[in-house]
N, C-alpha and C positions, 0 to 999 in steps of 0.2 A: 230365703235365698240370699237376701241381703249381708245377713249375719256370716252366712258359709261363702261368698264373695269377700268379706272382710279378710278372711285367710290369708289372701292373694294380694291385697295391699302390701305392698314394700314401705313398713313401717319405721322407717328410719329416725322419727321426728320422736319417739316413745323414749327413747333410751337417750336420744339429744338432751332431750328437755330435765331429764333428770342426774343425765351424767357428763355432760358436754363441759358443764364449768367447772368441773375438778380437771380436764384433763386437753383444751383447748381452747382461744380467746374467742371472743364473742363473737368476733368476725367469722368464726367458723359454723356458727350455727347455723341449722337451715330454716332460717324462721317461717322462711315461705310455703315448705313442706310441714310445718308444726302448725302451723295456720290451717292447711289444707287438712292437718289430719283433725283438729278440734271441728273444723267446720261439718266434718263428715261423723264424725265423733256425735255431734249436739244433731244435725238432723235425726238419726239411728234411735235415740234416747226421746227425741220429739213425735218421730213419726212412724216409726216401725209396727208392723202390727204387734206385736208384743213386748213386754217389758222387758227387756234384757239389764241385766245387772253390770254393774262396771267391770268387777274381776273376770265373768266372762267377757265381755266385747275386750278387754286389757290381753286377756290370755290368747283369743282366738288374733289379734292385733301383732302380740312376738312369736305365736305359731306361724303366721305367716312370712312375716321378716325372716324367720331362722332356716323355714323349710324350703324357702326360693333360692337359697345361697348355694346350694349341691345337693346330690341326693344323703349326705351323708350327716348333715349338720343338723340336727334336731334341737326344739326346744324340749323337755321332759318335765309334766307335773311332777310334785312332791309324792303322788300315788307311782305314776310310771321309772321316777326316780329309783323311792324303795324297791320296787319290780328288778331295776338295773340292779339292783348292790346286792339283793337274794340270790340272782341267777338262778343258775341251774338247782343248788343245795335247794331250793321251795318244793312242796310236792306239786309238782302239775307236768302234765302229758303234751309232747307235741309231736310235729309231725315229721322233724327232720330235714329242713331247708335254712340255706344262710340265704337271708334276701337283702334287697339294696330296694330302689322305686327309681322305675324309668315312663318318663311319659304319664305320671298320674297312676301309675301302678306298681303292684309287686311285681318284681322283679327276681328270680330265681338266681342266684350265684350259684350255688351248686346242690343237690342233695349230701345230705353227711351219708358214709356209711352204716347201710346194715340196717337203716330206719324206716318204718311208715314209708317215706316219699320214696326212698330209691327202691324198697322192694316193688312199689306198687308202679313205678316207669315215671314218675317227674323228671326233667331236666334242665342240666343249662340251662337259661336263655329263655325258660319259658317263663310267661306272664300269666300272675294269679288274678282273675279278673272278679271272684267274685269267690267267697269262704262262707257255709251255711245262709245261702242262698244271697248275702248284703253284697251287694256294690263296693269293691274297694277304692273305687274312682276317687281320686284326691282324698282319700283317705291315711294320716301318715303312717309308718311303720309300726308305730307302738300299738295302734289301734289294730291293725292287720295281724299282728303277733297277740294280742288279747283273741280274735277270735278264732285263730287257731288253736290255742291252749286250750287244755282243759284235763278232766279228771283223764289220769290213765286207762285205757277199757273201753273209753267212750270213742264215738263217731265223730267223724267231720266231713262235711261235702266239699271237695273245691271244683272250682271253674276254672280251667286252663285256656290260654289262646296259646299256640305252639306256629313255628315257621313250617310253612310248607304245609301246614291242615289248613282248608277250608272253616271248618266250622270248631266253637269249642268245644273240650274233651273235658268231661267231668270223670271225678274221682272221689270214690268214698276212700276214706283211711281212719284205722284207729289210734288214735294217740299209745303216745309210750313214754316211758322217762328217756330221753336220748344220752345217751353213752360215748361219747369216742371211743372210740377202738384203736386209736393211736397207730399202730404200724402192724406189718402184716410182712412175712418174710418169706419167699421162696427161693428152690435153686432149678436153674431150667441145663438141659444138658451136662450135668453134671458140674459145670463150673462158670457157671452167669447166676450170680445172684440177682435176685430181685428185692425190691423194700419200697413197699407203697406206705405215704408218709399220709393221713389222712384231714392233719391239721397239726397247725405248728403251736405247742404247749411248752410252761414253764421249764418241761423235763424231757422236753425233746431232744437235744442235743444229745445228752446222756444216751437216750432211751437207743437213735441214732448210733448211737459208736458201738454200742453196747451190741447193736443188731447186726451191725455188719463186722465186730471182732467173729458172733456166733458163727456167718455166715462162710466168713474162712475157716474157722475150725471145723466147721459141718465139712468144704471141699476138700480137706488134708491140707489147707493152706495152696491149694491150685485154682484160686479162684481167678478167673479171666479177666473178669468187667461186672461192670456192678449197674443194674437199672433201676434208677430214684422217678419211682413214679407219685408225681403231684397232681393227677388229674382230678378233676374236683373238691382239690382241696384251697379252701375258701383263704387261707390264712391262720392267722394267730397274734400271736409275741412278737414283736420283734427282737426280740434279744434270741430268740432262738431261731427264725432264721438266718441270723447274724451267726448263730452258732453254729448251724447247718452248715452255711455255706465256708466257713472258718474251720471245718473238718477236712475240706478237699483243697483249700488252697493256703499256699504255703505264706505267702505276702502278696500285700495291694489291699487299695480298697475294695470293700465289699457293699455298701450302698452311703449315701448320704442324704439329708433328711435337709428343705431347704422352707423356710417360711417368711415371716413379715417381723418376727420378734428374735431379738437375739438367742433365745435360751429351744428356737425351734428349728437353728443351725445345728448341725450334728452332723460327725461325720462316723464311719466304722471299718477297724482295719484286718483284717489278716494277722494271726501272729502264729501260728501253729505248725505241725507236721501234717505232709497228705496222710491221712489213714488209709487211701490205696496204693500209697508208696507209687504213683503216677496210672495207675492201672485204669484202662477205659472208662469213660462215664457217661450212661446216657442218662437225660433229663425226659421226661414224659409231663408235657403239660396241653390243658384244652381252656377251652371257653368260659368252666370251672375252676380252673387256676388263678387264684387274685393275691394278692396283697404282699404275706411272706413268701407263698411260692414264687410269685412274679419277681424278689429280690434276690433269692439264692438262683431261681433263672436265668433273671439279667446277671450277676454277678459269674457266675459259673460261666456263661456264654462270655463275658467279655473280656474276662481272663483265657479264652479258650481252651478252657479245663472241661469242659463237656459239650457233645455233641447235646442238641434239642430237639425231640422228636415230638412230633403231634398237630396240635391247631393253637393259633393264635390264644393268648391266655384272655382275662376279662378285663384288665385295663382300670384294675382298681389299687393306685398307692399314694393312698393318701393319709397323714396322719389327724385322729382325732382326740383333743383333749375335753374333759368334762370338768366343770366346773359351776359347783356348787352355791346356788343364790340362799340369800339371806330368811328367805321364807322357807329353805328346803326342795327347793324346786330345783333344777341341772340346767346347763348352757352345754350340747354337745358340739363344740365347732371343730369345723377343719382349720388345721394351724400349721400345717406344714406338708410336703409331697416329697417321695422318694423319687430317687435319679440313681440310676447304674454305675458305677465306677467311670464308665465312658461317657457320662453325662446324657444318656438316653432320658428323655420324660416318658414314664411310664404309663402317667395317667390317663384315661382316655384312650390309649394306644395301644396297651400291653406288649405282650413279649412275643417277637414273629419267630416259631420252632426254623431252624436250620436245613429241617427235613420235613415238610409238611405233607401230613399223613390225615386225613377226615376217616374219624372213628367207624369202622364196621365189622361186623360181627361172619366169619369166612363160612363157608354152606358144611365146607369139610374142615374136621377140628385135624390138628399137626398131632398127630399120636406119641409124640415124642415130648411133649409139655404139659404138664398137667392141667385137669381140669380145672375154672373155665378161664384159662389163659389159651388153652390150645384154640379159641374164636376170636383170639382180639387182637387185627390186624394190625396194630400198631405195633405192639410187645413182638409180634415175630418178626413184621418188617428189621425192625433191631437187633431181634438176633441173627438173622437169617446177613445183614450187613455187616456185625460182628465178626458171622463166621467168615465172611468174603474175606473180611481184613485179615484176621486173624493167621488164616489160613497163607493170604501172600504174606505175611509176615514172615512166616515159618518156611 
């Protein structure tokens, strides 16, 4: 217990003691905390029921420093490390969730589409309490994502805690290779396109323009208003939702990136043509919506180039750099947070829709939108407001 309490120490005196005089005079040091932590350091090594080795008590010692700083900022072994740089290219199956850790847990950001988690009902907001029957209690992310992997084919148990259940909901799933599915294109009424963006990639932008040139040519070039749905889509690049959001506006800023080091100031501007030549734009975002969706949200909205339909987004922008230690091992820290053109702080707070709408699914489907769009109240509330406008326009 002692050793898994050591986690939780805020080890600032580790990294003092070995890097403070390259980079701060001595009066900076906290000797008094580097005291405290040998002190506790030599009892652990004296009296512990068991021998514990330096490089672990060392390791468990910056796991705890790095994982108290936000949910986002991880220390990473040189095993978890290589895991990062293989990605997805390794063979191994999973279940289809972007997660964060809130409160000592996993934390669901959103199901990916078409996977394991969202065919089987995961969402949002919900907390994974417990994968092949372990405890994920203060357990960090890397470890949580080890036991959900595994061979493609194979099973996995989770324990859900969900709002509004009483009790948890368990869930078998079989692993898969996960896939993005990148974008997905309909036309509702013969002239509303629609483009759910599933996660923002090196090729999105492209992929984006490419989808809604198609989507006018599909209309005879009569297309009305165009609906950018980002609900549960977790993020990505930023360069592409810089991209994204630099296809619909003409000039201005588009987000800016603000940190503690010079080189994590960044700002991003507009230089482009609308490629709806001014033509309506709804936004679709939820509780699922984080990071690049939350910037072409915020920017889009604060240009008042699109209306925003849905529920409040997840309230996650923040940027992380990885950097590489001398044994092979990563430092992932957070080094900077994104701000809306109107200087909105995103973090924590996310993006409040314009029109807020809480997701549900209608008893009678709209026989005039295709299937299963014609049950999701949200996509008709918009067009069903399209056409009000639409119509006094004319």
């Amino acid at each position: 217990m002692l050793i898994k309490n050591l986690k939780n120490i805020t080890f600032i005196l580790l990294i003092a003691s070995i890097s403070m005089p390259l980079y701060a005079d001595d009066n900076d040091v906290p000797t008094e905390k580097i005291q405290q932590f040998v002190d506790v350091y030599k009892k652990i090594k004296d009296q512990y029921v068991d021998d514990v080795d330096d490089s672990t008590l060392f390791n468990y010692a910056i796991e705890g420093m790095v994982s108290k700083l936000d949910p986002y900022s991880d220390y990473l072994s040189k095993d978890d490390f290589s895991e990062l740089k293989i990605g997805t290219t390794g063979r191994f199956g999973g279940i289809g969730i972007e997660i964060t850790m809130e409160d000592g847990f996993v934390k669901i950001i959103t199901p990916i589409d078409e996977t394991p988690a969202q065919k089987a009902g995961l969402k949002a907001g919900d907390l994974v309490i417990e994968v092949q029957e372990v405890s994920l209690k203060d357990k960090s992310l890397n470890d949580a994502v080890k036991l959900m992997r595994g061979e493609p084919g194979t099973k996995v148990k989770v324990k859900i805690l969900r709002k509004k259940e009483k009790e948890p909901l368990d869930f078998e799933l079989t692993r898969q290779i996960i896939v993005s599915k990148g974008i997905k294109t309909k036309i509702f009424n013969s002239t509303i396109g629609y483009l759910r963006l599933s996660s923002f990639q090196s090729n999105s932008t492209s992929n984006v323009r490419n989808a809604i040139y198609d989507l006018r040519k599909k209309t005879g070039n009569k297309m009305t208003a165009l609906i950018l749905d980002l609900r549960n889509n977790p993020g990505g690049v930023l360069g592409a939702a810089v991209g994204v959001s630099d296809l619909f506006l003409q000039s201005g800023k588009i987000v800016y990136t603000k940190g503690r080091t010079n080189n994590s100031d960044l700002e991003y501007f507009a230089n482009s043509e609308d490629i709806l030549e001014g033509l309506p734009l709804y936004v679709l975002i939820n509780g699922g919506s984080a990071s690049a969706s939350e910037i072409v949200a915020g920017a889009l909205q604060d240009h008042k180039r699109a209306k925003i339909y849905g529920e409040t987004s997840f309230g996650k922008a923040s940027v992380q750099s990885i950097q590489e230690m001398f044994d092979g091992s990563a430092l992932k820290l957070t080094t900077a947070r994104y701000y809306t053109p109107n200087d909105r702080h995103i973090h924590g707070n996310g993006i409040k829709p314009d029109v807020n709408i809480e997701f549900e699914e209608i008893e009678k489907p709209i026989l005039s939108i295709p299937d299963p769009y014609n049950k999701d109240n949200q996509i008709i509330s918009i067009i069903e407001d399209h056409r009000n406008t639409y119509s006094k326009a004319k």
